[in-house]
Every structure is written in structure tokens, then in C-alpha cells.
N, C-alpha and C positions, 0 to 999 in steps of 0.2 A: 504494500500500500504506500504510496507516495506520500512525501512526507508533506504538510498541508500550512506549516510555515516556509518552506522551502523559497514559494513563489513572491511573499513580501519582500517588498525592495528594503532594502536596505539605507540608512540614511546617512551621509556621510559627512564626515567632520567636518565641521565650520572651519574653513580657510581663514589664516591671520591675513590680516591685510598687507602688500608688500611695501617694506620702508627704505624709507630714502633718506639723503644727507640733505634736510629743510633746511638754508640760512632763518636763526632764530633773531640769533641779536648780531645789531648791522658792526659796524667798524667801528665808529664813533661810540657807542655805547658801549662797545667794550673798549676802546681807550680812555673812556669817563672812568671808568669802572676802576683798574689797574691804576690810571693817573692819580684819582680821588684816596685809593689805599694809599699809594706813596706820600702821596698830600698830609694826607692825617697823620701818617704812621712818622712823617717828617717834624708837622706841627709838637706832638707831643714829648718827640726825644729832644728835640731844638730846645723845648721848653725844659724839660729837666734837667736841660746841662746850663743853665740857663744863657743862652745864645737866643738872645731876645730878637734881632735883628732877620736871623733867619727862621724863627719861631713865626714873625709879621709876617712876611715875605712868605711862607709856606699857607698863614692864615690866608694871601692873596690868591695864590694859587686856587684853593680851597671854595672862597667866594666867587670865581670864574667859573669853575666847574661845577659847581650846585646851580648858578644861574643858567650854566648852556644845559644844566640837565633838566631844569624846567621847562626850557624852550625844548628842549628835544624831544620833552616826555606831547607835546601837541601837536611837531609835526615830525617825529619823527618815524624808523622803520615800526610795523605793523606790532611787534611784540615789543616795543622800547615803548608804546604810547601809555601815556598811564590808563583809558579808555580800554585799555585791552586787561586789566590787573587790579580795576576797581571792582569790588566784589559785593556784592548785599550780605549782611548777615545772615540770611538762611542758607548763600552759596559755600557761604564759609562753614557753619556746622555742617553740614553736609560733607563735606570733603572730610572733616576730621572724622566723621563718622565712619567714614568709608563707604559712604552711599551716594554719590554722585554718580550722575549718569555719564556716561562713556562718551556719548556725543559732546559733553561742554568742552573738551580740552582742556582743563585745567592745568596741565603739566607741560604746557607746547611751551610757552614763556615762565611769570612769574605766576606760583601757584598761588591760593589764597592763602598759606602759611606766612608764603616767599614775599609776598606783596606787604602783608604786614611789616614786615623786615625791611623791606625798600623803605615805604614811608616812615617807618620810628628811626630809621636811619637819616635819612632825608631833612628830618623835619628837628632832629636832637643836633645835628651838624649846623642848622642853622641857625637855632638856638647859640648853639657856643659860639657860629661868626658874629651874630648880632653883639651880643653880650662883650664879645673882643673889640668890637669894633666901637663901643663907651668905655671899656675899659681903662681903668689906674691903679697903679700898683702903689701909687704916694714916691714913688723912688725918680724912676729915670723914664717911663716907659706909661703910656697913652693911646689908647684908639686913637685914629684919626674922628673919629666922631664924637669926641669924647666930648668937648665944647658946646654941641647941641642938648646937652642933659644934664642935670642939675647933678651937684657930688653927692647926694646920698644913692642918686642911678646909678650912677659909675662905681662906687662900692658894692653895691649889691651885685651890679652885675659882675663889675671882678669876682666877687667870695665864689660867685655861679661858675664863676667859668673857670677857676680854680681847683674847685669843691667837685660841688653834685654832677654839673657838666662837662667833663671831664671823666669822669666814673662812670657815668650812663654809658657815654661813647663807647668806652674800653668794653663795658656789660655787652651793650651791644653788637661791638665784634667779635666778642669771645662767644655769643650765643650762635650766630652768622658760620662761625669757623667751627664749631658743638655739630648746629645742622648739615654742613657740608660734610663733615665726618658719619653722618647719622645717615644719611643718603646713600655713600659710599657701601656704608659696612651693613646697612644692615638689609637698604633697600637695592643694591647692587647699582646704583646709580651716578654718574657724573658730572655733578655740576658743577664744576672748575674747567673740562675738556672744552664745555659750546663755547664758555667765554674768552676763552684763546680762540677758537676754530673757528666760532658765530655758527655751527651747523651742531643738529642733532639728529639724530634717526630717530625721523618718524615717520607714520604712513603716506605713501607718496603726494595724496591729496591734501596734505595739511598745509594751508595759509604759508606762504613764505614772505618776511620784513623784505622790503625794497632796501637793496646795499648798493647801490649801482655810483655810479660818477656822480651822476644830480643830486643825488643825497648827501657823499662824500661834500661836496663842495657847497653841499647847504650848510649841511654842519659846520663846516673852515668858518664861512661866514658869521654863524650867528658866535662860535667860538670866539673871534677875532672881536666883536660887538662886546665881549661880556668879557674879556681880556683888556679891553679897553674901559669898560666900566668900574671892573677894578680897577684899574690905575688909576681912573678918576677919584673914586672914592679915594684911595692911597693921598692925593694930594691935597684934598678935604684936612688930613691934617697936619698940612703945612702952613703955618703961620707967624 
């Protein structure tokens, strides 16, 4: 007798979709990136050795590339916009759930983890250029804006930018540097490689950042605008 499941078809495995090397993040945003570590990572040993001069002078730095990274976060490549990483709080539980649907992409750029991390970073770094940039230490050494703000500002904001401000940052990178380790090891993932490379493997149809010449050289421009705005600021406290 013929066997009478014999003739049901059979259903065959769900094929993964084929991946590819996506540009995620363009040039420019990975030289914000790399640049703004050296910046910081410059700012705070300049400051402990106390080499005040190049302590400023890296706070400049610092002020150039938080503002081009404003301007880039609105026009710039497709996973650099901040439009692409702002998240709703229900998108964000979800993801920590582990219940998001597979269509968001959450993981193509900045996740909703990663995004929080952008902005407390973003947002703590400008905190300490403001607060530097009123700054008095009562010694040798003055924000250039220092003059627009009354001396109990300029106190408070020095002990901030001394103290609390200062300690957030370092919290901050050490959490940054926690999760890139945590990705690594546990979720077998690389998030150091795209931002050397700008590509990631993912499935061939996923969204790729525009990195092309027009970009490049938008970026130069608004860079060179916000290069220039520091130095203005810089001369604010010449008097």
C-alpha cells in the first residue's frame, strides 16, 4: 500500500536574504567620529598636564566638529541624519525587548540603544564647550566669552566643567567603549570595522548613505564655515 504522506510537498526553508557590502556611514562622518575622539581624548590630557594653551586650542577643535556635526546630522548621508536614529519611546522598548519587527532596521545605522549614546554624547560635549567657553580659573586663563557673563557664571560654570563635566564625558566613553566590547563578544558583532570601512553586510536591498564627491565636498564646505566660526569665536576673547 502506498504510503499516503508520500505525495505532500514538502516545504522548504526560508532562504536568508543575500548580503552585501551597504556604505552605512559616508567619509565625513567617520572623520567627525575618529577626529572628535582625538579632540576630546586631546582636551582632557592637555588639561591634566596643565598645558592650558593646547587644552583651548583642542577645546577649538572640538567646537568645529560638534557644529559641522549638526549641520551634517540634516543634510547629511542617509544613516548620518539624525531623522534616521530618532526613535519614539515605544520603538525603543521594543528593541530592548527583543521584539521588534525585522522590517524596521534598527541595526542598519545607529540603533535605538546606539542613538541614545550619540545624543548624551553630543549634547554632555556641549555642555563642557559652553561652560569652557565662560570659563575662569581666577589665575591666568579665561573663555573667550567669558566677559559676556557675570563672575558668579563663570564660577559655576568653571567648578562644571572641572567637576561633574568632565566625569560624565569620561562615564560616557567608558560606557561607548563597555558596549562596543559587548557587541563584539557577546553578540559577535563589529562596530569599530563600518567606521573605518563606512560598509556593513547587509541584505542587498538595504538603503545605502550617499558618499559620492557632492557630498564629500559639501561636507569640506560646511567644515571650513564652522572652522571659521570657531576662530571667530576664539577672537571674541581678544581684548
Amino acid at each position: 500500500m502506498p504510503d499516503p504522506t508520500a505525495a505532500l510537498p514538502t516545504q522548504a526553508p526560508a532562504s536568508r536574504p543575500a548580503l552585501a557590502a551597504v556604505r552605512v556611514w559616508d567619509l565625513p562622518t567617520r572623520l567627525f567620529h575618529w577626529l572628535l575622539a582625538a579632540a576630546v581624548a586631546g582636551s582632557v590630557i592637555s588639561a591634566k598636564m596643565g598645558a592650558m594653551v593646547w587644552h583651548f586650542r583642542f577645546g577649538y577643535v572640538v567646537l568645529a566638529l560638534i557644529a559641522f556635526r549638526v549641520l551634517w546630522g540634516l543634510v547629511g548621508g542617509r544613516w548620518s541624519r539624525f531623522a534616521s536614529f530618532i526613535y519614539s519611546p515605544l520603538t525603543l522598548w521594543r528593541y530592548l525587548r527583543g521584539t521588534s519587527p525585522p522590517a524596521h532596521s534598527l541595526d542598519v545605522g545607529h540603533s535605538p540603544t546606539g542613538a541614545l549614546s550619540v545624543f548624551a554624547l553630543l549634547a554632555i560635549v556641549a555642555v563642557q564647550l559652553g561652560t569652557g567657553l565662560v570659563a575662569d580659573d581666577e589665575i591666568a586663563n579665561q573663555g573667550p566669552l567669558y566677559r559676556f557673563v557675570s563672575s558668579d557664571i563663570a564660577l559655576l560654570a568653571t567648578s562644571w566643567h572641572k567637576t561633574w563635566g568632565q566625569w560624565i564625558i569620561l562615564g560616557l566613553v567608558a560606557l561607548h567603549v563597555l558596549a562596543i566590547v559587548f557587541y563584539l563578544v557577546k553578540k559577535r558583532v563589529n562596530l569599530v570595522g563600518p567606521m573605518l570601512t563606512g560598509d556593513k553586510q547587509l541584505p542587498a536591498h538595504t538603503p545605502a548613505s550617499a558618499d559620492g564627491l557632492r557630498q564629500r565636498l559639501l561636507a569640506f564646505v560646511l567644515l571650513a564655515l564652522c572652522v571659521g566660526g570657531a576662530w571667530w569665536v576664539q577672537t571674541l576673547g581678544v581684548f
